[in-house]
N, CA, C and O atoms as a GROMACS GRO file, in nm:
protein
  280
    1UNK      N    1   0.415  -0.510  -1.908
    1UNK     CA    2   0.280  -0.483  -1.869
    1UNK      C    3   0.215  -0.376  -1.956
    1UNK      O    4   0.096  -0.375  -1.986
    2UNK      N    5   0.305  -0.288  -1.994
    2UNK     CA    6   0.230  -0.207  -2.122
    2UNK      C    7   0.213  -0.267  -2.276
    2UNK      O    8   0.298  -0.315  -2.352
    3UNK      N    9   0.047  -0.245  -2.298
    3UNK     CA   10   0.080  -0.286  -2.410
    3UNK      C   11  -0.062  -0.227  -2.448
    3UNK      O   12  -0.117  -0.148  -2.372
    4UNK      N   13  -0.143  -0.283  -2.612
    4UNK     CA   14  -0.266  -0.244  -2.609
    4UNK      C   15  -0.368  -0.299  -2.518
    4UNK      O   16  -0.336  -0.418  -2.519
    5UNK      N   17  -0.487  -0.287  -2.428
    5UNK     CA   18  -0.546  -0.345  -2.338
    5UNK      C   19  -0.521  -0.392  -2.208
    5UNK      O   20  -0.583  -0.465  -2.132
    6UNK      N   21  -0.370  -0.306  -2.199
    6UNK     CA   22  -0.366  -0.350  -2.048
    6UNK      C   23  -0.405  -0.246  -1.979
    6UNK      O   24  -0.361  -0.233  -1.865
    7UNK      N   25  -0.482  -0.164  -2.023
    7UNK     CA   26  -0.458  -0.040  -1.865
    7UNK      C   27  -0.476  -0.097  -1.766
    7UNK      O   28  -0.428  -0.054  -1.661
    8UNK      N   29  -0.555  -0.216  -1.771
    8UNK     CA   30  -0.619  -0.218  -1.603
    8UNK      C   31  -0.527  -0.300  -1.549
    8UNK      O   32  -0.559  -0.336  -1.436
    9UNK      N   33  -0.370  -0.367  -1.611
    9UNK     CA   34  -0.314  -0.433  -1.529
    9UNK      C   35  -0.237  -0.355  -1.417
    9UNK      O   36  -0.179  -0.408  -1.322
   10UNK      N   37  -0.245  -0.232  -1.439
   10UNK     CA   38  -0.208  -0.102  -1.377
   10UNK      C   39  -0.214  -0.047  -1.265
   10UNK      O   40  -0.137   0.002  -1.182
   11UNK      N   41  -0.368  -0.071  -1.285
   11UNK     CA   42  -0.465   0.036  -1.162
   11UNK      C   43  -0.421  -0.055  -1.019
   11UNK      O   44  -0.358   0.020  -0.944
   12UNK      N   45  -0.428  -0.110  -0.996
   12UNK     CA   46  -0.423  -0.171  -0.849
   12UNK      C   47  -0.291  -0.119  -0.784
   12UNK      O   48  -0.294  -0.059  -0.676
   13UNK      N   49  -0.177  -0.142  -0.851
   13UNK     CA   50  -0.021  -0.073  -0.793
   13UNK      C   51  -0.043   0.059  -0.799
   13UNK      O   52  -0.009   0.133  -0.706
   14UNK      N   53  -0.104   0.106  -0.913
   14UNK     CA   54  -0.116   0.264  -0.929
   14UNK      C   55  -0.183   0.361  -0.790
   14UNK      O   56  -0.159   0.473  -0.746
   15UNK      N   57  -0.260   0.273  -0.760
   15UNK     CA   58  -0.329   0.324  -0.676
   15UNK      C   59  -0.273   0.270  -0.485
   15UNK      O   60  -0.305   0.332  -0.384
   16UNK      N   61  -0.204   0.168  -0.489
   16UNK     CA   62  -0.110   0.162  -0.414
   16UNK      C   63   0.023   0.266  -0.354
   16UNK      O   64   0.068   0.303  -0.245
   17UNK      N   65   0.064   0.290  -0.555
   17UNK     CA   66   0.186   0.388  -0.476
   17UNK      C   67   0.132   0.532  -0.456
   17UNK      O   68   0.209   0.605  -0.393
   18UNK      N   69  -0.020   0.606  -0.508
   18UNK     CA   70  -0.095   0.715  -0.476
   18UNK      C   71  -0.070   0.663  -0.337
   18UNK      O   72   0.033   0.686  -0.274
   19UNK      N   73  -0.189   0.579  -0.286
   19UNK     CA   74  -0.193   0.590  -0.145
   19UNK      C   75  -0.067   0.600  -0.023
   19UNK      O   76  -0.074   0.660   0.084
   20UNK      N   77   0.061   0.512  -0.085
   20UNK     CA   78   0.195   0.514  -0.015
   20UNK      C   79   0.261   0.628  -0.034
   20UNK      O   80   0.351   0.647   0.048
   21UNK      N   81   0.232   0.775  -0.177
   21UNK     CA   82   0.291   0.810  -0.153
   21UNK      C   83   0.192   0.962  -0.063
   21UNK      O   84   0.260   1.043   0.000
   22UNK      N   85   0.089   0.974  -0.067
   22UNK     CA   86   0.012   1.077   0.016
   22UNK      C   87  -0.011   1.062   0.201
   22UNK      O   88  -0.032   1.150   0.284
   23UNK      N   89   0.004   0.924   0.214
   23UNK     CA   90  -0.046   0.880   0.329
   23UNK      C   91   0.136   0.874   0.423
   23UNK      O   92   0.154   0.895   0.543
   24UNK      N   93   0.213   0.848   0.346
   24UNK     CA   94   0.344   0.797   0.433
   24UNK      C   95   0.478   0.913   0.337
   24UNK      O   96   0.533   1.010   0.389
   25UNK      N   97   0.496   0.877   0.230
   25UNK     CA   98   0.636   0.951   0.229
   25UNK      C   99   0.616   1.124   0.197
   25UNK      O  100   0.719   1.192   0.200
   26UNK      N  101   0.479   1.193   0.167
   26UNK     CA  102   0.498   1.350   0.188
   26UNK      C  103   0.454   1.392   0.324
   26UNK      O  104   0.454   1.507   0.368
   27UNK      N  105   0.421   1.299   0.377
   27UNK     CA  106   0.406   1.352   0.589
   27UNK      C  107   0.525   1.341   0.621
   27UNK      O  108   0.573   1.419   0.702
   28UNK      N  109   0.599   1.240   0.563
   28UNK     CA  110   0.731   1.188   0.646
   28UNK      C  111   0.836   1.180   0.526
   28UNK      O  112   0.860   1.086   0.451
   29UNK      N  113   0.892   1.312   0.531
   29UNK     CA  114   0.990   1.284   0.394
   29UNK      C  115   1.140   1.215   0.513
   29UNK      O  116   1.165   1.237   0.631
   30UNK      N  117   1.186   1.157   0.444
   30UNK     CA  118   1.276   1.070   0.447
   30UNK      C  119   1.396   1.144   0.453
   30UNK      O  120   1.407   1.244   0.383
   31UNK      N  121   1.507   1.097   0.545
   31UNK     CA  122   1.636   1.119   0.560
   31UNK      C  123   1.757   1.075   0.493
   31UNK      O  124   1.871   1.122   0.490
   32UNK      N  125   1.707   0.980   0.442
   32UNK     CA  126   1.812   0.899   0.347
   32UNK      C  127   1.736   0.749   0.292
   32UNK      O  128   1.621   0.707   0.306
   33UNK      N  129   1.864   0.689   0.219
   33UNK     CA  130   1.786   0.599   0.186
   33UNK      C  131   1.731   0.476   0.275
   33UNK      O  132   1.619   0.431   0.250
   34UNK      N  133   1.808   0.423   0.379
   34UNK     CA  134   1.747   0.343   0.458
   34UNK      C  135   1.636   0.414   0.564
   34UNK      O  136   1.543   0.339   0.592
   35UNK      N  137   1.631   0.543   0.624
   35UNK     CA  138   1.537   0.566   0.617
   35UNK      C  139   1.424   0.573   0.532
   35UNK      O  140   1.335   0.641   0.584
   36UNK      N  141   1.407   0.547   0.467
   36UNK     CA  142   1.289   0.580   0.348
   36UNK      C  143   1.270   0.373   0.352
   36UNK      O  144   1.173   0.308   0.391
   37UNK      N  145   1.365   0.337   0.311
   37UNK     CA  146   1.310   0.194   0.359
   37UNK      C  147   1.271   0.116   0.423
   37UNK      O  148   1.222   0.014   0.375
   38UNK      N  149   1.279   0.140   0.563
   38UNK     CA  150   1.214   0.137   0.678
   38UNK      C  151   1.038   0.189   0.698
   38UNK      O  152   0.928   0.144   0.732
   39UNK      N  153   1.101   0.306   0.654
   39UNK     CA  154   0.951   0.361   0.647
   39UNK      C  155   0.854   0.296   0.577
   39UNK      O  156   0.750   0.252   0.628
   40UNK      N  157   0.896   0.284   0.417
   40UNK     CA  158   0.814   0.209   0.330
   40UNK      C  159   0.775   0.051   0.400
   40UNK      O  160   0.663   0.000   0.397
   41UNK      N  161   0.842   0.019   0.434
   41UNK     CA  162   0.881  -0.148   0.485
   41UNK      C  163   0.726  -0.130   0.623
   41UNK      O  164   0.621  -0.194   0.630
   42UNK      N  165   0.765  -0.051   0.684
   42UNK     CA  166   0.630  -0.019   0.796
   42UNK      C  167   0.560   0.006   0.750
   42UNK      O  168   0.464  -0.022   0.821
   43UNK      N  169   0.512   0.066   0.626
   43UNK     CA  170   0.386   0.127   0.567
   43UNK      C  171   0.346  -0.030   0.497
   43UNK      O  172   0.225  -0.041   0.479
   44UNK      N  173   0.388  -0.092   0.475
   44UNK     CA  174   0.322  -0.194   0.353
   44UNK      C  175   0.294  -0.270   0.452
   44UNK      O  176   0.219  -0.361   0.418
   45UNK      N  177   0.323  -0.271   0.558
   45UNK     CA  178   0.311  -0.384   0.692
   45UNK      C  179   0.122  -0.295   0.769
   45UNK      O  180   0.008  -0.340   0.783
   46UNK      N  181   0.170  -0.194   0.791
   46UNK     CA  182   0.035  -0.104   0.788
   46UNK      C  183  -0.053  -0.135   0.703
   46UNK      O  184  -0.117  -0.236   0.733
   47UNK      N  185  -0.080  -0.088   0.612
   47UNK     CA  186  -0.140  -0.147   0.479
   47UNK      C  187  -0.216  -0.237   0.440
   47UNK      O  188  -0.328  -0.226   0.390
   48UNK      N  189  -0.133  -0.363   0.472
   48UNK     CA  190  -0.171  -0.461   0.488
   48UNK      C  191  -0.246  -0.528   0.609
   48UNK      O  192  -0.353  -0.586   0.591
   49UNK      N  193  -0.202  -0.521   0.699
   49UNK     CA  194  -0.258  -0.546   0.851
   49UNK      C  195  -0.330  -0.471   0.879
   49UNK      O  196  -0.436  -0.533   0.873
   50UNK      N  197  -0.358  -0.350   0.916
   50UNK     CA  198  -0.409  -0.246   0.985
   50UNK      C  199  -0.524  -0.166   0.916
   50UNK      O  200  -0.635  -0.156   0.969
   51UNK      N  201  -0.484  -0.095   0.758
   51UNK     CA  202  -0.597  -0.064   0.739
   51UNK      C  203  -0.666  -0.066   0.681
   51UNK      O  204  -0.666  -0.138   0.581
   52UNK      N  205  -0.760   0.013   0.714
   52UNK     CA  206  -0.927  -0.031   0.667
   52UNK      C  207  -0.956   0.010   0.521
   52UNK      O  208  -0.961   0.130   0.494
   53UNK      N  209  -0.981  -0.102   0.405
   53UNK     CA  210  -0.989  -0.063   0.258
   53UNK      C  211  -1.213  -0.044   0.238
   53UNK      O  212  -1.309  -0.101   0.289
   54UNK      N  213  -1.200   0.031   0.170
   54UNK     CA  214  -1.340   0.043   0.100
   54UNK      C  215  -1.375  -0.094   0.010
   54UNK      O  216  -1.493  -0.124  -0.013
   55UNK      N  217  -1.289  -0.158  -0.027
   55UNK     CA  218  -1.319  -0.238  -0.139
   55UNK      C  219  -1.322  -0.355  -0.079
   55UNK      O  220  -1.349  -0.445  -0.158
   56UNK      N  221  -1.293  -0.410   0.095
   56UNK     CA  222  -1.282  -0.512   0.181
   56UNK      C  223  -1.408  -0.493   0.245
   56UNK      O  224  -1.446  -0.583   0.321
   57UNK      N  225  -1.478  -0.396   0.228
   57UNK     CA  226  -1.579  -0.375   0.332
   57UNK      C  227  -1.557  -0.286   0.496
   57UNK      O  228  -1.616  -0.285   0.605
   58UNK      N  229  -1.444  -0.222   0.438
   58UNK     CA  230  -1.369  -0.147   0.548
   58UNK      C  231  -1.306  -0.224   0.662
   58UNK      O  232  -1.299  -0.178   0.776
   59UNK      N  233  -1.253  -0.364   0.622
   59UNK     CA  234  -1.177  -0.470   0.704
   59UNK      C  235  -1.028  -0.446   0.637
   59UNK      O  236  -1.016  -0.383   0.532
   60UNK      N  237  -0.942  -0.489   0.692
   60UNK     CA  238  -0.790  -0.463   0.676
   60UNK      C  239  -0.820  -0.642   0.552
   60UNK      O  240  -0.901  -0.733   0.534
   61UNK      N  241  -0.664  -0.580   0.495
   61UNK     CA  242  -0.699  -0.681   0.373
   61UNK      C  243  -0.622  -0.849   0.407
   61UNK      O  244  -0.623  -0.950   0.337
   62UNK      N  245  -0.556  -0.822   0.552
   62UNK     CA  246  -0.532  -0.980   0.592
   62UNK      C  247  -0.660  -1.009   0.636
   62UNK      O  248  -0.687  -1.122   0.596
   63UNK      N  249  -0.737  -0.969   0.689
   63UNK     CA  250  -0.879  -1.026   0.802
   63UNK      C  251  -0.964  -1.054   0.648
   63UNK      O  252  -0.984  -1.166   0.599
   64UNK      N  253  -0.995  -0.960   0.605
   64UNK     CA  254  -1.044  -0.977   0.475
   64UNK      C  255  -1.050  -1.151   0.376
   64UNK      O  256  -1.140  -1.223   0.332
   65UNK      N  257  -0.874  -1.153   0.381
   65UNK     CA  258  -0.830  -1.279   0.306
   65UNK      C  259  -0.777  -1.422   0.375
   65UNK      O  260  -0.713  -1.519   0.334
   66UNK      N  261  -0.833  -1.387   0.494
   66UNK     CA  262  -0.812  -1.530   0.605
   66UNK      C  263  -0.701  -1.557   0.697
   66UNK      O  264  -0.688  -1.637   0.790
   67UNK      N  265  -0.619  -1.462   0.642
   67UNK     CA  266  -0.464  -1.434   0.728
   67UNK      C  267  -0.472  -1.392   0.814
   67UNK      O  268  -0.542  -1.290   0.817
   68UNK      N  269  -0.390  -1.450   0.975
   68UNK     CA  270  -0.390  -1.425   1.105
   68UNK      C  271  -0.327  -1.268   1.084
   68UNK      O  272  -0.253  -1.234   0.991
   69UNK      N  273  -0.378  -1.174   1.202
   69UNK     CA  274  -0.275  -1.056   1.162
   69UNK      C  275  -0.182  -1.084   1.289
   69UNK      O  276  -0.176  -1.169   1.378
   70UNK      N  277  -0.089  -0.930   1.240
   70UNK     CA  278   0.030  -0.971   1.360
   70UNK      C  279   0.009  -0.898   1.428
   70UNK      O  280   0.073  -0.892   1.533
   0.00000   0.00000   0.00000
């Protein structure tokens, strides 16, 4: 993915693991490693389902993309 002209293949994860890591793993530092996977594993489930993005129109990004949530 690096190369000349890709920055922008970037930005979208980049700004994923900002948000995963300010919002979930420095509130909740982790005990080990399956803790920390769990956690992550609930956060991307959050994330996805639950919350509200600026760039959706402040709709969660399943309602957004036609997907039933859970």
């Amino acid at each position: 993915m690096d190369g000349k002209g890709r920055a922008l293949d970037n930005i979208f994860i980049e700004r994923f693991w900002r948000s995963l890591k300010h919002e979930y793993v420095y509130l909740n530092p982790p005990n080990g490693g399956a803790d920390l996977y769990r956690g992550v594993k609930a956060y991307v489930e959050f994330y996805n389902c639950q919350r509200k993005h600026t760039g959706t129109g402040y709709v969660p990004n399943d309602r957004f993309l036609g997907e039933k949530s859970s």
